[in-house]
PyMOL Python script that loads the backbone (N, CA, C, O; Angstrom):
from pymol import cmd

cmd.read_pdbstr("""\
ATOM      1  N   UNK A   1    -283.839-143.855  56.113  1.00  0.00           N
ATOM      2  CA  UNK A   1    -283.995-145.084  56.861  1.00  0.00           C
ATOM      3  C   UNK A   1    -283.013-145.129  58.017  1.00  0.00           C
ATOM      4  O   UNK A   1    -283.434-145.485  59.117  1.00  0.00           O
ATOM      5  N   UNK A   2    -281.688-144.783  57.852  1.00  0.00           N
ATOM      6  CA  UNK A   2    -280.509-144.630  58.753  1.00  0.00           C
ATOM      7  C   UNK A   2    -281.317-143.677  60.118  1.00  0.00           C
ATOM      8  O   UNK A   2    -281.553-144.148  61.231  1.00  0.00           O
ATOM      9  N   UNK A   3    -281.623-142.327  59.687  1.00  0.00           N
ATOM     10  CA  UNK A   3    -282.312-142.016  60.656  1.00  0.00           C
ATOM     11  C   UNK A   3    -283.054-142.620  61.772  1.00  0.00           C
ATOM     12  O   UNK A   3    -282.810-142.612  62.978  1.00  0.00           O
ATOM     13  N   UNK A   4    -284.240-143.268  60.943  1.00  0.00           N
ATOM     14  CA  UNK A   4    -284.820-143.470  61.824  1.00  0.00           C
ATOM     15  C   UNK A   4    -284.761-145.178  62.782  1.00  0.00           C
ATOM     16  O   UNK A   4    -285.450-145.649  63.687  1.00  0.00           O
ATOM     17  N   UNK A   5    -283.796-145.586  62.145  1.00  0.00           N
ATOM     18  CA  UNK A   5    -283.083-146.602  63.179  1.00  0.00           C
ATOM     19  C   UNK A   5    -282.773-145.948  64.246  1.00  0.00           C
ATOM     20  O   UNK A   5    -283.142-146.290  65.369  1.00  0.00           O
ATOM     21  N   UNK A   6    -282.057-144.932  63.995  1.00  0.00           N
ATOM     22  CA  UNK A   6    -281.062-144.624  65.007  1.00  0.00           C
ATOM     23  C   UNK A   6    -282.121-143.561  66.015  1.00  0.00           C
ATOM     24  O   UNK A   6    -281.952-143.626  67.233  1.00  0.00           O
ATOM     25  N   UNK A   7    -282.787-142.968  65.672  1.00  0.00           N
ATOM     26  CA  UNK A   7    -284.150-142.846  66.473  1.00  0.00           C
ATOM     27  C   UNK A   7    -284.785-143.524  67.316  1.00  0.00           C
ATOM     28  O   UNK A   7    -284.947-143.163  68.482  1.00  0.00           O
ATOM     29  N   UNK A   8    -285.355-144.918  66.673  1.00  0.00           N
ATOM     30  CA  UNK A   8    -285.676-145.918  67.833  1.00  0.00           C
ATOM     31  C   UNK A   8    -284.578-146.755  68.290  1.00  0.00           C
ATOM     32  O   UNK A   8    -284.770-147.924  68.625  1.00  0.00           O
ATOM     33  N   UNK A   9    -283.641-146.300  68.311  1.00  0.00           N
ATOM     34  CA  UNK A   9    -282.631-147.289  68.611  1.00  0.00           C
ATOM     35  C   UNK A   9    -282.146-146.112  70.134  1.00  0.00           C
ATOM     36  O   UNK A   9    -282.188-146.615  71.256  1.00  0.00           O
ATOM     37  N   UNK A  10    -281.832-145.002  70.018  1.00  0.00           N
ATOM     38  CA  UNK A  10    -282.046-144.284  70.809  1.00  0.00           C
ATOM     39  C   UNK A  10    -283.230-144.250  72.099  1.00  0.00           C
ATOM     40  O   UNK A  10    -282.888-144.194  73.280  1.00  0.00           O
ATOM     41  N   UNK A  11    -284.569-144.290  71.679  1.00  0.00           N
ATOM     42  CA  UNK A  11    -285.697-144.067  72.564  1.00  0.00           C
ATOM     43  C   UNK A  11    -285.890-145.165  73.137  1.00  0.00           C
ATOM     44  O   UNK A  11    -286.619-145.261  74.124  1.00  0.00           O
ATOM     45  N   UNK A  12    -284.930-146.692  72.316  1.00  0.00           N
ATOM     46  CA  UNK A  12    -285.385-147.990  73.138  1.00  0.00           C
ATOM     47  C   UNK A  12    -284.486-147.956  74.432  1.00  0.00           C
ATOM     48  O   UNK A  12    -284.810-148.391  75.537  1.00  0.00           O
ATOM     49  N   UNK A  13    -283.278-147.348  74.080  1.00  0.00           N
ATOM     50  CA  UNK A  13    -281.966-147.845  75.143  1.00  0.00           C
ATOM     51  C   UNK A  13    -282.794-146.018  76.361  1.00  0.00           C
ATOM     52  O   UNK A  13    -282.839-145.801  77.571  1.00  0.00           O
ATOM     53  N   UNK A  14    -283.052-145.558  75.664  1.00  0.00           N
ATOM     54  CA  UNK A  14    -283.118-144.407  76.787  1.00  0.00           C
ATOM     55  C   UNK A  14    -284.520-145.024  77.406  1.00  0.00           C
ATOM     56  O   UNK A  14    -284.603-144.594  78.557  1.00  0.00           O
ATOM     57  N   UNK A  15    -285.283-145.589  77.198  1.00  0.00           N
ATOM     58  CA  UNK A  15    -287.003-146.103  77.876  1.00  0.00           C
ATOM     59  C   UNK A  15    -286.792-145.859  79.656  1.00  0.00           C
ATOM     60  O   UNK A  15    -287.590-145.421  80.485  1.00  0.00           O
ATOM     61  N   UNK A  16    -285.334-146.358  79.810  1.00  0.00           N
ATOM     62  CA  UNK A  16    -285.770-146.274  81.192  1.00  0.00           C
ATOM     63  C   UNK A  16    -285.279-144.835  81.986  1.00  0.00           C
ATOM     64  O   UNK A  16    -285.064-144.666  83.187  1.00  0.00           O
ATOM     65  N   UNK A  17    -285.229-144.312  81.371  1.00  0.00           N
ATOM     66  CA  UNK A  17    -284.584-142.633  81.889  1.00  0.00           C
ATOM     67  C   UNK A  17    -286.267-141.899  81.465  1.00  0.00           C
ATOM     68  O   UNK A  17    -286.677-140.941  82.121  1.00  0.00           O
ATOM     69  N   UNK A  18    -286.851-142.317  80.661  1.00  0.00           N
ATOM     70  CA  UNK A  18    -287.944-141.467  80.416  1.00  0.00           C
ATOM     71  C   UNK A  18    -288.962-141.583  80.668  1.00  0.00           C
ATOM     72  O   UNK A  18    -289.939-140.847  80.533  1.00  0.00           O
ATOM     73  N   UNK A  19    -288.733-143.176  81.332  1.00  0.00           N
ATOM     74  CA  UNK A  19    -290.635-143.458  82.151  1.00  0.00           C
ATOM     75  C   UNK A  19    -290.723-143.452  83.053  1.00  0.00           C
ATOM     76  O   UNK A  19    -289.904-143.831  83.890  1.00  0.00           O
ATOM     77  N   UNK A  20    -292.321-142.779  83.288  1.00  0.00           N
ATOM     78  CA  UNK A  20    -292.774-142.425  84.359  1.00  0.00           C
ATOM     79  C   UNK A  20    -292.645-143.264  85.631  1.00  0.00           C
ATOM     80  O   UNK A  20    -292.272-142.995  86.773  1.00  0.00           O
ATOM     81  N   UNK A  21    -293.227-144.738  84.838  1.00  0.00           N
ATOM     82  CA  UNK A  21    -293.172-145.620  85.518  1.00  0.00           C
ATOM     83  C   UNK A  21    -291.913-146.830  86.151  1.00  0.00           C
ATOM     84  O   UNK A  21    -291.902-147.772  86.943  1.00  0.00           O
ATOM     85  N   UNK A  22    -291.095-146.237  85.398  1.00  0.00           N
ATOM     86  CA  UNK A  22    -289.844-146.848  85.302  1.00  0.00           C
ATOM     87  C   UNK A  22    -289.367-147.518  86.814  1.00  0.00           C
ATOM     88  O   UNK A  22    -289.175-146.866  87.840  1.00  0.00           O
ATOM     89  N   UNK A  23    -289.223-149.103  86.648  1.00  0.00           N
ATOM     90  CA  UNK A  23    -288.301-148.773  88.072  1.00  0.00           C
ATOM     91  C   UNK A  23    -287.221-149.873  87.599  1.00  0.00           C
ATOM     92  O   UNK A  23    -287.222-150.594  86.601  1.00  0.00           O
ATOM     93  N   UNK A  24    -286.103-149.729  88.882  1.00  0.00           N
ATOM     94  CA  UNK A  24    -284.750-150.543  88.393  1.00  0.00           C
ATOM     95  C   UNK A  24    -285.070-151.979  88.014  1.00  0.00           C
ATOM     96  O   UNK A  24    -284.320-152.605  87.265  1.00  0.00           O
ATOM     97  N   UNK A  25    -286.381-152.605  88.615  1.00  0.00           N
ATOM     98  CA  UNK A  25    -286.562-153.868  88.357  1.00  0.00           C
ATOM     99  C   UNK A  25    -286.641-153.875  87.169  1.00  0.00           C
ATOM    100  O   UNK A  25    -286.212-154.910  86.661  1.00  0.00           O
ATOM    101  N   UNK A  26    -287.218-152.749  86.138  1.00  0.00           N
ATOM    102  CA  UNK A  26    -288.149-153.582  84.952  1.00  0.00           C
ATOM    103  C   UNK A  26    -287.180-153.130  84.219  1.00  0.00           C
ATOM    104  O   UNK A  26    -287.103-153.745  83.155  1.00  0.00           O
ATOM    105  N   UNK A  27    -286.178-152.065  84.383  1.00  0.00           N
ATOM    106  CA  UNK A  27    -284.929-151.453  83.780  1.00  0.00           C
ATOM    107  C   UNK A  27    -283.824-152.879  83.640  1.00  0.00           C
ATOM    108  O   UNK A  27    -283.365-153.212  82.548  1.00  0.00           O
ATOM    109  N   UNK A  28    -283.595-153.417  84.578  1.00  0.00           N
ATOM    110  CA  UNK A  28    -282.387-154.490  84.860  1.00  0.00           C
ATOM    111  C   UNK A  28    -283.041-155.791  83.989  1.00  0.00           C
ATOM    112  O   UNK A  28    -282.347-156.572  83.338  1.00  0.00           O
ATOM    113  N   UNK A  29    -284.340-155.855  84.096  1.00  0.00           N
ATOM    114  CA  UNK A  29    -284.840-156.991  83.870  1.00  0.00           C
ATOM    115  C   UNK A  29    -285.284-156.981  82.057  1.00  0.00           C
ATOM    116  O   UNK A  29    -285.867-157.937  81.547  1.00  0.00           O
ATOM    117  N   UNK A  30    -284.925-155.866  81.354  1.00  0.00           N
ATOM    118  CA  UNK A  30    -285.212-156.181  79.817  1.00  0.00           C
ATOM    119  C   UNK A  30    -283.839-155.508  79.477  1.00  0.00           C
ATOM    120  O   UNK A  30    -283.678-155.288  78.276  1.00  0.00           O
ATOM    121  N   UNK A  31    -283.067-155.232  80.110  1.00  0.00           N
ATOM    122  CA  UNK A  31    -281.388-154.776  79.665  1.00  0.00           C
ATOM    123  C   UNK A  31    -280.969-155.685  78.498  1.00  0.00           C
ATOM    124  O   UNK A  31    -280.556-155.238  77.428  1.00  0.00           O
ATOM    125  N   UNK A  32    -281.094-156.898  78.759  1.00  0.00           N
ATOM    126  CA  UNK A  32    -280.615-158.220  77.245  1.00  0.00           C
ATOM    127  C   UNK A  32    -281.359-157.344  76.496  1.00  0.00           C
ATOM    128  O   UNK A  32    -280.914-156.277  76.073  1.00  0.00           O
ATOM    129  N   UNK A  33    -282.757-157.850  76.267  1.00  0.00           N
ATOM    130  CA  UNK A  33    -283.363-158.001  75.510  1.00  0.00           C
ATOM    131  C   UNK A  33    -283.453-156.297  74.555  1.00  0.00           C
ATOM    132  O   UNK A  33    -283.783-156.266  73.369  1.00  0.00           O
ATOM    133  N   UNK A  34    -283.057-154.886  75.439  1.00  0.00           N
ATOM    134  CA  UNK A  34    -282.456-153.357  74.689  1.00  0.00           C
ATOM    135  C   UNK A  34    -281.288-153.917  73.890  1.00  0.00           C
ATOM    136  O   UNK A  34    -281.047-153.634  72.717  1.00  0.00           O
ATOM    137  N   UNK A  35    -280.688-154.631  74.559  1.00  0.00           N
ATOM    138  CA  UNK A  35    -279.144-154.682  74.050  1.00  0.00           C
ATOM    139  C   UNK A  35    -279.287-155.343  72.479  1.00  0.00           C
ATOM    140  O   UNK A  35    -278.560-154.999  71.546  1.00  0.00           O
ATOM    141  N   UNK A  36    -280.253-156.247  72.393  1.00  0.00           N
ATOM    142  CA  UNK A  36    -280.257-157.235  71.318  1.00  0.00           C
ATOM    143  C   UNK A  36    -281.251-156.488  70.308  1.00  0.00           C
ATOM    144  O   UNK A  36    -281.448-156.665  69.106  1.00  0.00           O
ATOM    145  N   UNK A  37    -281.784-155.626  71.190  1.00  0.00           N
ATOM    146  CA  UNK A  37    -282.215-155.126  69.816  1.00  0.00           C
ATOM    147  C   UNK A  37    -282.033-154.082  69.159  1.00  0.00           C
ATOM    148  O   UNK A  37    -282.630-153.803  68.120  1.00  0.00           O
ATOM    149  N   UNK A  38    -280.730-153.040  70.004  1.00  0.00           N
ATOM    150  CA  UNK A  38    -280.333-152.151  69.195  1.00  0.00           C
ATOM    151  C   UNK A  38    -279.403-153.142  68.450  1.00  0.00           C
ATOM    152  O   UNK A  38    -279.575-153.167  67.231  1.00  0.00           O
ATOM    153  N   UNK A  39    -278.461-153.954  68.946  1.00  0.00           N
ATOM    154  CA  UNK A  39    -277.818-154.372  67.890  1.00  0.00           C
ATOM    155  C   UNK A  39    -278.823-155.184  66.458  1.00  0.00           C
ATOM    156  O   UNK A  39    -278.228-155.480  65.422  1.00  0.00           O
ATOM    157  N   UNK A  40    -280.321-155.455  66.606  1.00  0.00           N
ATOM    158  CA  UNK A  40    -280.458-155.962  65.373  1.00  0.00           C
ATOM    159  C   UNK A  40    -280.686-154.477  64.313  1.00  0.00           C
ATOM    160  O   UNK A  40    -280.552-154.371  63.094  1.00  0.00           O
ATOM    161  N   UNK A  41    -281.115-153.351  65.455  1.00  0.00           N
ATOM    162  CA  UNK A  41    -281.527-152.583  64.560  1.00  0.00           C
ATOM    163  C   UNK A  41    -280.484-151.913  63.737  1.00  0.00           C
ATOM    164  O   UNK A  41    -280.789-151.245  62.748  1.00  0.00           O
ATOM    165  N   UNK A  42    -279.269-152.080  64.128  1.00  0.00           N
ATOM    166  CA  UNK A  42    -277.936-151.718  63.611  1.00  0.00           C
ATOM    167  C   UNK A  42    -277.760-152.839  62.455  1.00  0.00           C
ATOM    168  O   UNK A  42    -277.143-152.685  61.401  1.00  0.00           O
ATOM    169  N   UNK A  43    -278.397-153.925  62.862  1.00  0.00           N
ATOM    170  CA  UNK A  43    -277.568-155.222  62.107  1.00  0.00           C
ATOM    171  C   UNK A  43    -278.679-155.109  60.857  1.00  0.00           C
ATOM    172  O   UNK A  43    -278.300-155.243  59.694  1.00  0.00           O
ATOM    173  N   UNK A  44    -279.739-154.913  61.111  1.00  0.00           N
ATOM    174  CA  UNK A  44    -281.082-155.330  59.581  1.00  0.00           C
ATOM    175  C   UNK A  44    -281.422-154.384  59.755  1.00  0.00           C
ATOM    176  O   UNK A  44    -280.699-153.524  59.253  1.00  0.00           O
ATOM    177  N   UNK A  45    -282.592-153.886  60.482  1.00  0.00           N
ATOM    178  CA  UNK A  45    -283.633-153.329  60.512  1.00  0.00           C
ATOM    179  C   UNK A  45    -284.704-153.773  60.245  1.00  0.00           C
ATOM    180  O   UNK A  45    -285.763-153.153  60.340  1.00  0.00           O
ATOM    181  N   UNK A  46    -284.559-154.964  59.858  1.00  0.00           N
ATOM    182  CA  UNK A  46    -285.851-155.669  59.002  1.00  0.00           C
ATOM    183  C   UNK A  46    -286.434-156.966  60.267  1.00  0.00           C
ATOM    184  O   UNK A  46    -286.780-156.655  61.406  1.00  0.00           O
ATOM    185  N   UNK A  47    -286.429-158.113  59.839  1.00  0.00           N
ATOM    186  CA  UNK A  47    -287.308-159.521  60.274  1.00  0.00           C
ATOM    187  C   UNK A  47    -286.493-159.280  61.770  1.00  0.00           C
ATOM    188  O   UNK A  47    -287.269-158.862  62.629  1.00  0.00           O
ATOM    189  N   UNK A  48    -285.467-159.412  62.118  1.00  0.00           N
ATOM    190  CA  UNK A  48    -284.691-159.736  63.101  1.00  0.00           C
ATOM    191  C   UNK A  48    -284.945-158.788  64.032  1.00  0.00           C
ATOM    192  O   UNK A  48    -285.043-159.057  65.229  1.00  0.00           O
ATOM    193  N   UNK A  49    -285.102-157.309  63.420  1.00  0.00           N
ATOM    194  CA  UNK A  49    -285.320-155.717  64.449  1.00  0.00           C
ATOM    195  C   UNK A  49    -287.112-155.987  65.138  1.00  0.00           C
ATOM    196  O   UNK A  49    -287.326-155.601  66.287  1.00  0.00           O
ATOM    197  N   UNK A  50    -288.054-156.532  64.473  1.00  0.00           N
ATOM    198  CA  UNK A  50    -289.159-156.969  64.744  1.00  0.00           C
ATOM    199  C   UNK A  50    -289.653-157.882  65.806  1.00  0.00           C
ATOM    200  O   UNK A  50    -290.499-157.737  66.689  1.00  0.00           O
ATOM    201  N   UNK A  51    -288.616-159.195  65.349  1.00  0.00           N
ATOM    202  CA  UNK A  51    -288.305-159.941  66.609  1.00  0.00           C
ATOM    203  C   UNK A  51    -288.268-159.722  67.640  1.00  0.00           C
ATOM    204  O   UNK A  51    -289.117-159.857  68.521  1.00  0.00           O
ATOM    205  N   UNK A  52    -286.846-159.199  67.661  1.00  0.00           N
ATOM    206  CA  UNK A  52    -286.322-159.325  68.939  1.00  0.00           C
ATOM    207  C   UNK A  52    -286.782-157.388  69.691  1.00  0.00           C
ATOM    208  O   UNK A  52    -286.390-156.799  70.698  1.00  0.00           O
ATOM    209  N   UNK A  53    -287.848-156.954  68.453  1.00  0.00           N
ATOM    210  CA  UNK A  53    -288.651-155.275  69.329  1.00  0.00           C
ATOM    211  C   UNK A  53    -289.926-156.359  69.987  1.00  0.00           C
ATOM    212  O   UNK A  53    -290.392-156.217  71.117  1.00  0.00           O
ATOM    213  N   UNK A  54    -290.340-157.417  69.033  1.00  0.00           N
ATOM    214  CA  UNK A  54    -291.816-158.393  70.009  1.00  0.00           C
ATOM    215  C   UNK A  54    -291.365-158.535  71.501  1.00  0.00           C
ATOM    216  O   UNK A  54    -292.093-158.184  72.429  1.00  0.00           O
ATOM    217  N   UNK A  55    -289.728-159.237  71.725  1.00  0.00           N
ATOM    218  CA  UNK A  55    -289.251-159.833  72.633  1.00  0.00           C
ATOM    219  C   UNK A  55    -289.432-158.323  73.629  1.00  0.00           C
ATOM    220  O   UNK A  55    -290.184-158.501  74.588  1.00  0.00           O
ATOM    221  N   UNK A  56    -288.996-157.263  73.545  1.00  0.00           N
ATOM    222  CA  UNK A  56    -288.586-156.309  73.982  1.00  0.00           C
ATOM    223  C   UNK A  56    -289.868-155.597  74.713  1.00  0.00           C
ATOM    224  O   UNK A  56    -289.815-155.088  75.832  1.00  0.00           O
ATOM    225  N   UNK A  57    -290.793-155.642  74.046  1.00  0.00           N
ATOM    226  CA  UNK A  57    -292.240-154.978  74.054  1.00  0.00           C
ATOM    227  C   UNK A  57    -293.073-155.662  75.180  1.00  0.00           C
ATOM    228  O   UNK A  57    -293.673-155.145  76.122  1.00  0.00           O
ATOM    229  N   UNK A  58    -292.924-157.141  74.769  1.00  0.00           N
ATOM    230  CA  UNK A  58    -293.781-158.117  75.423  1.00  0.00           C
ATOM    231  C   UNK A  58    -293.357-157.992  76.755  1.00  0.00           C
ATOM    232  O   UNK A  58    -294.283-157.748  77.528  1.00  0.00           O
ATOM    233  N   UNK A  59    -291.815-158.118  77.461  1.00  0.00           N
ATOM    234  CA  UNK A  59    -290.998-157.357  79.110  1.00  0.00           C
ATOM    235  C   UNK A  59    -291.759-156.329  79.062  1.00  0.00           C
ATOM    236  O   UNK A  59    -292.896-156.276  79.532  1.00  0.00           O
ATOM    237  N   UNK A  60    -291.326-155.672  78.635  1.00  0.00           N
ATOM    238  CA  UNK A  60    -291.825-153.769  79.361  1.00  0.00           C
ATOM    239  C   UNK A  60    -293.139-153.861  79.482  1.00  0.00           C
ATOM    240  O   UNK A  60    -293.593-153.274  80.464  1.00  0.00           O
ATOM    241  N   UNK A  61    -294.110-154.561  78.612  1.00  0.00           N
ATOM    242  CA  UNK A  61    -295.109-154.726  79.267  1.00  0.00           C
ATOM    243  C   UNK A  61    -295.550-155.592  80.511  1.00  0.00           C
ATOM    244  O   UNK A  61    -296.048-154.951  81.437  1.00  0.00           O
ATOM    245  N   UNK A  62    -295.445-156.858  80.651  1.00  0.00           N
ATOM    246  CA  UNK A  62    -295.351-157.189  81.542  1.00  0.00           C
ATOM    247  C   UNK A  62    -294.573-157.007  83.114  1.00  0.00           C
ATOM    248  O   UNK A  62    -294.670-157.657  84.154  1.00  0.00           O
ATOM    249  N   UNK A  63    -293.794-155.834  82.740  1.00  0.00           N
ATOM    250  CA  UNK A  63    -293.433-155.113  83.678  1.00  0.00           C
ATOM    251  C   UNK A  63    -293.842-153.735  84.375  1.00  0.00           C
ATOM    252  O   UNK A  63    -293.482-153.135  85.388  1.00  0.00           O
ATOM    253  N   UNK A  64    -294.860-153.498  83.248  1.00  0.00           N
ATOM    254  CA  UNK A  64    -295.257-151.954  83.793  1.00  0.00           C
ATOM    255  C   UNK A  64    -296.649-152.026  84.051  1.00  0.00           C
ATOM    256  O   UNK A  64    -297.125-150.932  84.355  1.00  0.00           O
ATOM    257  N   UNK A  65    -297.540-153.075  84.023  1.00  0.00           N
ATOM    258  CA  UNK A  65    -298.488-153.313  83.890  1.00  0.00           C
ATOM    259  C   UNK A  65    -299.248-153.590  85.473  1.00  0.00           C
ATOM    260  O   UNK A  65    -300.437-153.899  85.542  1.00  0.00           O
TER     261      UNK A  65
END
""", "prot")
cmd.dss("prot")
cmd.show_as("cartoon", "prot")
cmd.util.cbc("prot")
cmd.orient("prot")
């Protein structure tokens, strides 16, 4: 389980080094919302890592879209 926190906890904070589409706007503009959720995924992994990955998901989409 440790693993694979630290897996997506990795690929969330790196998202903007690895997309295609990436630009500084949509990078600067979900920075909170990486930040809060590696720390939940450090903190639970559970209800809270879900959350605040909805919060996280729902930006990057509306940003790359």
């Amino acid at each position: 389980m440790r693993a694979l926190i630290l897996a997506t906890l990795a690929v969330s904070l790196s998202g903007c080094v690895t997309s295609l589409r990436s630009t500084p706007a949509v990078c600067d503009g979900t920075r909170s919302e990486r930040v809060a959720h590696a720390d939940a995924l450090l903190t639970d992994g559970g209800p809270l890592s879900v959350a605040t990955g909805s919060d996280l998901l729902s930006k990057l989409h509306a940003g790359c879209t």
